[in-house]
DOFI-990222 format. One record per residue: x, y, z of N, C-alpha, C in turn; residue in one letter; residue number from 1. Coordinates in Angstrom, 2 decimals, m for minus. Example, Ala and Ser with C-alpha at 12.3 -4.5 7.8 and 13.67 -1.06 7.14 Angstrom:
BEGIN
SENU      n_c1      n_c2      n_c3     ca_c1     ca_c2     ca_c3      c_c1      c_c2      c_c3   rest    nr
SENU     13.19     m5.69      7.80     12.30     m4.50      7.80     13.20     m3.30      7.80      a     1
SENU     12.85     m2.25      7.08     13.67     m1.06      7.14     12.90      0.03      7.87      s     2
***
This chain:
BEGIN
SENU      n_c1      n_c2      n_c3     ca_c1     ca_c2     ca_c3      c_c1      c_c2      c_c3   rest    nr
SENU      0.84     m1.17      0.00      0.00      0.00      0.00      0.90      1.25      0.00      x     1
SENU      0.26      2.38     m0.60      1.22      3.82     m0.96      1.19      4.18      0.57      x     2
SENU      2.41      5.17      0.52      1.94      5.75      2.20      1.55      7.16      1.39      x     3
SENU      0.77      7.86      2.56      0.21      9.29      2.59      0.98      9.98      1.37      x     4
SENU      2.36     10.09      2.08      3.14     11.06      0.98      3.59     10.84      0.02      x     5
SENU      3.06      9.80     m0.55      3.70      8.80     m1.77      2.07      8.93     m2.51      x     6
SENU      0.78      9.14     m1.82     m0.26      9.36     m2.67     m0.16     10.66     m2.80      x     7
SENU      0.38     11.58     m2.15      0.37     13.14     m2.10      1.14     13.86     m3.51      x     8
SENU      2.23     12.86     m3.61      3.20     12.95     m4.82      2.73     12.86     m5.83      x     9
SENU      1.54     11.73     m5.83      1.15     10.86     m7.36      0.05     11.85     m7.41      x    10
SENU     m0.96     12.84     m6.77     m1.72     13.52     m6.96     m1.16     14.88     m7.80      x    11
SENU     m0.37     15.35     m7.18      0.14     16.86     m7.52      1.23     16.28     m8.80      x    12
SENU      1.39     15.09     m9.10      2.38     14.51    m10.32      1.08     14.39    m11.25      x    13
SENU      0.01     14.07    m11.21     m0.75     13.21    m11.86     m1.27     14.64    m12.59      x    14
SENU     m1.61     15.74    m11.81     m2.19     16.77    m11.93     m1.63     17.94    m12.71      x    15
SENU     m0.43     18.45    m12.49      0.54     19.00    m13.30      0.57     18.70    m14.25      x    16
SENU      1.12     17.48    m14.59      1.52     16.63    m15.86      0.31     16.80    m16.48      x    17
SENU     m0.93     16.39    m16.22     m2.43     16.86    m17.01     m2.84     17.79    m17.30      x    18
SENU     m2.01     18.60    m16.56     m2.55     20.23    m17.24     m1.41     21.22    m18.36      x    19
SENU     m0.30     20.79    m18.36      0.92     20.53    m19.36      0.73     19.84    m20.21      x    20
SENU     m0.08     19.02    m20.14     m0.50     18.65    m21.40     m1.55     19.32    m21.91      x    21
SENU     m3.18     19.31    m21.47     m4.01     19.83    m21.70     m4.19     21.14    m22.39      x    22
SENU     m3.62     21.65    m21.27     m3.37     23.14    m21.89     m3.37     24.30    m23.06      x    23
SENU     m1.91     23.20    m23.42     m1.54     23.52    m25.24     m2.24     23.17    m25.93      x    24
SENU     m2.77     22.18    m25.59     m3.98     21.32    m26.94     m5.28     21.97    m26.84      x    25
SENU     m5.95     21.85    m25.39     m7.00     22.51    m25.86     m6.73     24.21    m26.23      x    26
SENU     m6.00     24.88    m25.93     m6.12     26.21    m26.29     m6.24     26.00    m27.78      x    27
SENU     m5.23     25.43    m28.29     m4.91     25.18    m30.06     m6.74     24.61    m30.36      x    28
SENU     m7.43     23.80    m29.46     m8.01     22.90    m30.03     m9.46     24.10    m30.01      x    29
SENU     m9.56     24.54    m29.36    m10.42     25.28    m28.91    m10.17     27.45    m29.33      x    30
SENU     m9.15     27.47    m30.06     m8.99     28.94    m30.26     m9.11     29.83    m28.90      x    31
SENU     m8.49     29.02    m28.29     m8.80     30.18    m26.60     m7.29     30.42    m25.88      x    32
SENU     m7.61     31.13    m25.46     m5.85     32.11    m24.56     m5.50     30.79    m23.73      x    33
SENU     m4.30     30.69    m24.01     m3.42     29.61    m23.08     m4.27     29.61    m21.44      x    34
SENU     m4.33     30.85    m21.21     m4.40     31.29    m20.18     m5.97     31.09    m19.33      x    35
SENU     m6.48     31.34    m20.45     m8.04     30.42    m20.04     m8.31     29.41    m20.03      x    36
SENU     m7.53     28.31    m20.73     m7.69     26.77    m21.01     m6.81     26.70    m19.34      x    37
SENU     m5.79     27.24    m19.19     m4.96     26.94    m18.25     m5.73     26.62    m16.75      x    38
SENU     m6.79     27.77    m16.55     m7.33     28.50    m15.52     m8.47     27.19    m15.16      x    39
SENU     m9.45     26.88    m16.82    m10.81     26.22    m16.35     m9.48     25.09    m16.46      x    40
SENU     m8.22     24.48    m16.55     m7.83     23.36    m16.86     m7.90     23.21    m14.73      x    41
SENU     m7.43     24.22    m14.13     m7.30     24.24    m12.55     m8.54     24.40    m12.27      x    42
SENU     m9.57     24.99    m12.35    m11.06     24.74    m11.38    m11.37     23.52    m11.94      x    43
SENU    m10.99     22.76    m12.88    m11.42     21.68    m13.31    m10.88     20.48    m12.37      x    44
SENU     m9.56     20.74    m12.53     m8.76     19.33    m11.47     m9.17     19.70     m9.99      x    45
SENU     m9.15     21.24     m9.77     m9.84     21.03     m8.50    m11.11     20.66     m7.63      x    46
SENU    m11.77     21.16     m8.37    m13.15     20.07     m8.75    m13.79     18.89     m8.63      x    47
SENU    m12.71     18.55     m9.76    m12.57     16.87     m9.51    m11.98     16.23     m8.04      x    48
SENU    m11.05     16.48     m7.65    m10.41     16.41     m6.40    m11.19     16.27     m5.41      x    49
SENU    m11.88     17.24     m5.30    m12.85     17.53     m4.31    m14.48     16.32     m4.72      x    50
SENU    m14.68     16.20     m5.78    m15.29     15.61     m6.00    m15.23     13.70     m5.80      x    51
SENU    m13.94     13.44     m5.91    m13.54     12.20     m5.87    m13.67     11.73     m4.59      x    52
SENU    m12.75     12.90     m3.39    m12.97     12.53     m2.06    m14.90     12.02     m1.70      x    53
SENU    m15.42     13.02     m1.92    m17.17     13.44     m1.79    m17.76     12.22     m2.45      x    54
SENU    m17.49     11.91     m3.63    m18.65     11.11     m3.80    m17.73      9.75     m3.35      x    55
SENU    m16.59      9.31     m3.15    m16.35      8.17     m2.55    m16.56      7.60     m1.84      x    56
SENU    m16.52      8.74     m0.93    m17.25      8.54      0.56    m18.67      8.25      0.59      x    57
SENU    m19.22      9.40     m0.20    m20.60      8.62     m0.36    m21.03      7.37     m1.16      x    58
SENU    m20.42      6.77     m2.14    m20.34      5.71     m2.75    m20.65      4.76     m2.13      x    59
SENU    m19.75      4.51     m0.41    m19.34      3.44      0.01    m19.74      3.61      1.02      x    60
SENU    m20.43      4.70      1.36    m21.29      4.53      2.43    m22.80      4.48      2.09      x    61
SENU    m22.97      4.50      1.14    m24.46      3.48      0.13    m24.40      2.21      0.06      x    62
SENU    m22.88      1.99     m0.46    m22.50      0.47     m0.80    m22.60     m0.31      0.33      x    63
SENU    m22.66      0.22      1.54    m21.89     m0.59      3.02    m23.20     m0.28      3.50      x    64
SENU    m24.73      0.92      3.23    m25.80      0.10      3.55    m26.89     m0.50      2.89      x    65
SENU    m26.38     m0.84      2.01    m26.94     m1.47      1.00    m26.66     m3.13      0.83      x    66
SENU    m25.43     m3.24      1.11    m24.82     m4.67      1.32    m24.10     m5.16      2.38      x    67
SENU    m24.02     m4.15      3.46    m23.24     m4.36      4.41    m21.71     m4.74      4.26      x    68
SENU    m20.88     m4.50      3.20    m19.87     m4.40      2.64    m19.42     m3.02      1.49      x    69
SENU    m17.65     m3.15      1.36    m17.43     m1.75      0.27    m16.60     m2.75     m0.59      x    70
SENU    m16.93     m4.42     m0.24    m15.88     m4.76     m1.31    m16.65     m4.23     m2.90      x    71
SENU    m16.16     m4.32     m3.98    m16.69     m3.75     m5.15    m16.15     m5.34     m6.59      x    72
SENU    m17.16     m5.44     m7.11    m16.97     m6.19     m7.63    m17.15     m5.74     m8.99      x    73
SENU    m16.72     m6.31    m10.39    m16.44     m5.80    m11.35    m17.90     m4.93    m12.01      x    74
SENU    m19.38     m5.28    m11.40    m20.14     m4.49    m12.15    m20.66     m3.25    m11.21      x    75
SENU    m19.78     m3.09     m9.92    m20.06     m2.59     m8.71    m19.13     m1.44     m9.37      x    76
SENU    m17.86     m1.17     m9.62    m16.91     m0.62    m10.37    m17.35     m0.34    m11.30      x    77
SENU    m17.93     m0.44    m12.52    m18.36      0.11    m13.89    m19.45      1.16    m13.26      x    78
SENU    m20.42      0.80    m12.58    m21.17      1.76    m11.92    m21.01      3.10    m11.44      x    79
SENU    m20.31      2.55    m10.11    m19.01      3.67     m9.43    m18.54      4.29    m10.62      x    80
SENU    m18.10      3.98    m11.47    m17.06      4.56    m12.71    m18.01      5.67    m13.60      x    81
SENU    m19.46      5.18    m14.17    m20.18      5.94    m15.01    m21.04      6.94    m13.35      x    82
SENU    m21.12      6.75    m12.88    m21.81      7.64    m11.90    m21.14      8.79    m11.71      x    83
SENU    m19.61      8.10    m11.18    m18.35      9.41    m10.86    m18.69     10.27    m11.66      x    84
SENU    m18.32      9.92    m12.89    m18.57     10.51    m14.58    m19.38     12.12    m14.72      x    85
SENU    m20.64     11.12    m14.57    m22.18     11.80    m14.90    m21.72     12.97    m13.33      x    86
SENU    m21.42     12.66    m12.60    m22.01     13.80    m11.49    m21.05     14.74    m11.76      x    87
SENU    m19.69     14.34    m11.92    m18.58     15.25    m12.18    m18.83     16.03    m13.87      x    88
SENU    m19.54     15.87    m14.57    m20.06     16.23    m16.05    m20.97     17.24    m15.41      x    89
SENU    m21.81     16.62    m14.68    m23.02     18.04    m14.40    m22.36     18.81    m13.59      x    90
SENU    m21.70     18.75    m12.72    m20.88     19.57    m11.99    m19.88     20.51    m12.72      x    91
SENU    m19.02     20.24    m13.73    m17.99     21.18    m14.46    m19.10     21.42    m15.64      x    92
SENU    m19.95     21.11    m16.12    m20.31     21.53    m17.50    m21.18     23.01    m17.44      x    93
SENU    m21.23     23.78    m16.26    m21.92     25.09    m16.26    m20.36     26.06    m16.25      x    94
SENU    m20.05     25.10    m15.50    m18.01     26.31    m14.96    m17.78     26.68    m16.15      x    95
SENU    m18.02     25.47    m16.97    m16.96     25.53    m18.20    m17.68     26.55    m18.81      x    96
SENU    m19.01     26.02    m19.27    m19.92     27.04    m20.44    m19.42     28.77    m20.13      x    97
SENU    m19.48     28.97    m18.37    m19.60     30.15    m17.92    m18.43     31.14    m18.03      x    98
SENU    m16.97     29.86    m17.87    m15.87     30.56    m17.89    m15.31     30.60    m19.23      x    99
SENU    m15.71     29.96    m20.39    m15.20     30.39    m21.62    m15.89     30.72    m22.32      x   100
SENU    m17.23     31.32    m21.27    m17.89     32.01    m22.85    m18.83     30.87    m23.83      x   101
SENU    m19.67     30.29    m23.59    m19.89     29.07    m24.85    m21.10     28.64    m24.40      x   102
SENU    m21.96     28.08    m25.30    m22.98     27.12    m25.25    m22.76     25.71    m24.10      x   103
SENU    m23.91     25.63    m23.06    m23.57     24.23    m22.89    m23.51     23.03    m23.48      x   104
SENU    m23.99     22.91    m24.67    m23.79     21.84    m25.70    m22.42     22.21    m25.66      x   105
SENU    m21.53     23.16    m26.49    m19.86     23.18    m26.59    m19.33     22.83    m25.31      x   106
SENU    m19.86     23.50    m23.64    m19.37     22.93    m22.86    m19.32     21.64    m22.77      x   107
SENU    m20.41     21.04    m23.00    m20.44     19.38    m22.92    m19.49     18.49    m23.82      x   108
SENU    m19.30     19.33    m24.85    m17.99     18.39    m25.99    m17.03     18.57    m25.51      x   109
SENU    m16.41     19.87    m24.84    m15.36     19.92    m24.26    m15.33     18.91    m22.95      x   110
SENU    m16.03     19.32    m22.24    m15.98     18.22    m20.84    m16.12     16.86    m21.11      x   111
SENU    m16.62     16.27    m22.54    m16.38     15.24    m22.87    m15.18     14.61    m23.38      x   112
SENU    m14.72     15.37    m23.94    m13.32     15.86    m24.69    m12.09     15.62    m23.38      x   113
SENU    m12.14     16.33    m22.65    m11.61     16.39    m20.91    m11.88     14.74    m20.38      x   114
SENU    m13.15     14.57    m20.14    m13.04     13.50    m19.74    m12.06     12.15    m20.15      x   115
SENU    m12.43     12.24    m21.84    m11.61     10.80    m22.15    m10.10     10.98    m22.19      x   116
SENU     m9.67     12.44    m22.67     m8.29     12.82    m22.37     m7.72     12.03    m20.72      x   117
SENU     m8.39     12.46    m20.17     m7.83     11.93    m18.68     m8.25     10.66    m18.30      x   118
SENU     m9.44      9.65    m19.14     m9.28      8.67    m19.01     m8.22      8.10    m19.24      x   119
SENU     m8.00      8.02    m20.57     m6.43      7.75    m21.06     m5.60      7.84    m20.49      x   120
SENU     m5.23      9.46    m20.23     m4.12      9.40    m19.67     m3.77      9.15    m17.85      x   121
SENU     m4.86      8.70    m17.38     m4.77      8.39    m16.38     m4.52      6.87    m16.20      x   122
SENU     m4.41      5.93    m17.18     m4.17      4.44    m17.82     m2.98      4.37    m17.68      x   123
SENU     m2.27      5.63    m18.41     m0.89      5.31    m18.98     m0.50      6.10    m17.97      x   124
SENU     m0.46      7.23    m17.13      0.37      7.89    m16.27      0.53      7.09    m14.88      x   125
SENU     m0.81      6.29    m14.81     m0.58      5.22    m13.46      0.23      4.10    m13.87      x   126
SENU      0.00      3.10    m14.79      0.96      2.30    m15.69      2.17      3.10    m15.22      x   127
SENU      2.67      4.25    m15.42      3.97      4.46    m15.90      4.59      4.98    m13.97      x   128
SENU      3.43      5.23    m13.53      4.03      5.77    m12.12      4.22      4.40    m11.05      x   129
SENU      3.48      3.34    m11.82      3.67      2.09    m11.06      5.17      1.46    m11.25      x   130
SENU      5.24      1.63    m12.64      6.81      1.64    m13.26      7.85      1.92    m12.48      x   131
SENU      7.94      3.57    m12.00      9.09      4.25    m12.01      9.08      4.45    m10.91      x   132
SENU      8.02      4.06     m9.63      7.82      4.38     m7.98      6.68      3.19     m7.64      x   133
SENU      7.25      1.71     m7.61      6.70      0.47     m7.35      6.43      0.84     m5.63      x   134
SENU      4.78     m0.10     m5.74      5.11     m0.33     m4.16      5.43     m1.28     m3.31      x   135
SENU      6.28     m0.59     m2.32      7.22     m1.73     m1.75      6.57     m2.97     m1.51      x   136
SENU      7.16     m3.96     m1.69      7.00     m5.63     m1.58      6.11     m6.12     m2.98      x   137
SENU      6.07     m4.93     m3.94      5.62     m5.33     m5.15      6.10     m5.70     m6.27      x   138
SENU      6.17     m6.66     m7.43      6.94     m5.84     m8.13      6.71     m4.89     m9.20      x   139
SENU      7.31     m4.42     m9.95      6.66     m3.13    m11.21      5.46     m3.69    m11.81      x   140
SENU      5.72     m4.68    m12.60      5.22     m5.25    m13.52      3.90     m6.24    m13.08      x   141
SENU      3.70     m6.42    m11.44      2.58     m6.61    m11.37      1.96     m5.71     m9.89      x   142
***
């Protein structure tokens, strides 16, 4: 298991790195000032952040009275997964419309757009952080 400051690392690593990326692309992708993609790219991760703690907690404290358990089993997880989704979509898709100016339909392509970006790269940046900062008694590769 990670300790505290080893999840503290992979947060503010995970987060940076996503918005260094993001950034450049959506500004290019979207005709908007570095500086505004930059800005909703931070109320966005913070957001989320805040959101992940919030609905986890509530997740699993549904799950635990609902079944008297938080183990999660593979269709328990797809759930959890499209729910996160949907609440965190209705939640950023007014920020966004509001802070760049736009239709919520355009907000919604973008926040859709956002979303699978960080699906992805949240595949390959954990893949790669499991890589390069294994946890102890593990090894990389599994």
């Amino acid at each position: 298991m990670r300790t505290t400051s080893d999840q503290i690392r992979h947060a503010i690593c995970f987060e940076l790195i996503g918005l260094l990326i993001v950034t450049p692309i959506g500004a290019w992708a979207l005709d908007k000032p570095f500086a505004d993609i930059g800005i909703i790219g931070i109320i966005c991760a913070t957001v989320a952040s805040g959101w992940t703690y919030f609905y986890n907690r509530l997740f699993d404290r549904v799950l635990m009275k609902w079944s008297g358990k938080t183990n999660k089993g593979l269709l328990t997880r797809v759930v959890h997964a499209v729910c996160f989704e949907a609440g965190l979509l209705v939640v950023l898709m007014p920020i966004i419309a509001v802070y760049l100016e736009i239709t919520l339909l355009e907000a919604l392509m973008v926040d859709l757009s956002f979303t699978f970006f960080y699906m992805v790269y949240a595949f390959v940046f954990n893949w790669a952080y499991d890589q390069l900062v294994p946890v102890e008694g593990r090894s990389p590769s599994g």
